[in-house]
C-alpha positions in Angstrom: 16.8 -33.0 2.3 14.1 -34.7 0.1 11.3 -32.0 1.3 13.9 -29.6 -0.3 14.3 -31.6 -3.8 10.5 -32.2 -3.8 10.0 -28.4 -3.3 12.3 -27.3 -5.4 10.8 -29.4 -8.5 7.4 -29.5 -7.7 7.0 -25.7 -6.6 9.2 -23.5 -8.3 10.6 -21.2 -6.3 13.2 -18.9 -7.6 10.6 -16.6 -9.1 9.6 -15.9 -5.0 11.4 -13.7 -2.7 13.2 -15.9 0.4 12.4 -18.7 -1.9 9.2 -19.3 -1.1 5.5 -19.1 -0.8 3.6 -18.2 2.2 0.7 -19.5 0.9 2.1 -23.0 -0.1 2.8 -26.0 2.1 6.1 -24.8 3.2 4.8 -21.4 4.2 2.5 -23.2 6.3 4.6 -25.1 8.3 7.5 -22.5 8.6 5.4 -19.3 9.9 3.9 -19.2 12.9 2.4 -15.6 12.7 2.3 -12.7 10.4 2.4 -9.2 11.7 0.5 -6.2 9.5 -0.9 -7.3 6.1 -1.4 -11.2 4.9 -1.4 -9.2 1.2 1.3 -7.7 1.7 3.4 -10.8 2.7 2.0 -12.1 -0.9 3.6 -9.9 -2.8 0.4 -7.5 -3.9 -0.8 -5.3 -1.2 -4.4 -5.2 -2.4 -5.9 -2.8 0.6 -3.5 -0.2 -0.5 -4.0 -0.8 -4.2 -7.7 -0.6 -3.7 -7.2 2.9 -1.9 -5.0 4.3 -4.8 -7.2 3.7 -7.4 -10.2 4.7 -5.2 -8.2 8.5 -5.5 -8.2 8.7 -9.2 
């Protein structure tokens, strides 16, 4: 319960989706693996942004 208080105040997280950060401490001791794009998982998939403005 306190890792959930201290995360809750020092991190902020009900601007993320599941309510919380990959990229943060908790992300990195709660996943094990990620399947397809580490962007994409962040929120921004930047491979895919990069190829739609390569179009224009």
């Amino acid at each position: 319960m306190e890792e959930i208080t201290y995360y809750v105040d020092k991190y902020q997280p009900f601007d993320k989706a599941g309510a919380y950060g990959i990229q943060e401490w908790i992300g990195f001791i709660g996943v094990n693996k990620i399947e397809g794009s580490y962007f994409n998982v962040m929120g921004l998939p930047v491979h895919k942004l990069y190829e739609e403005l390569m179009k224009l």
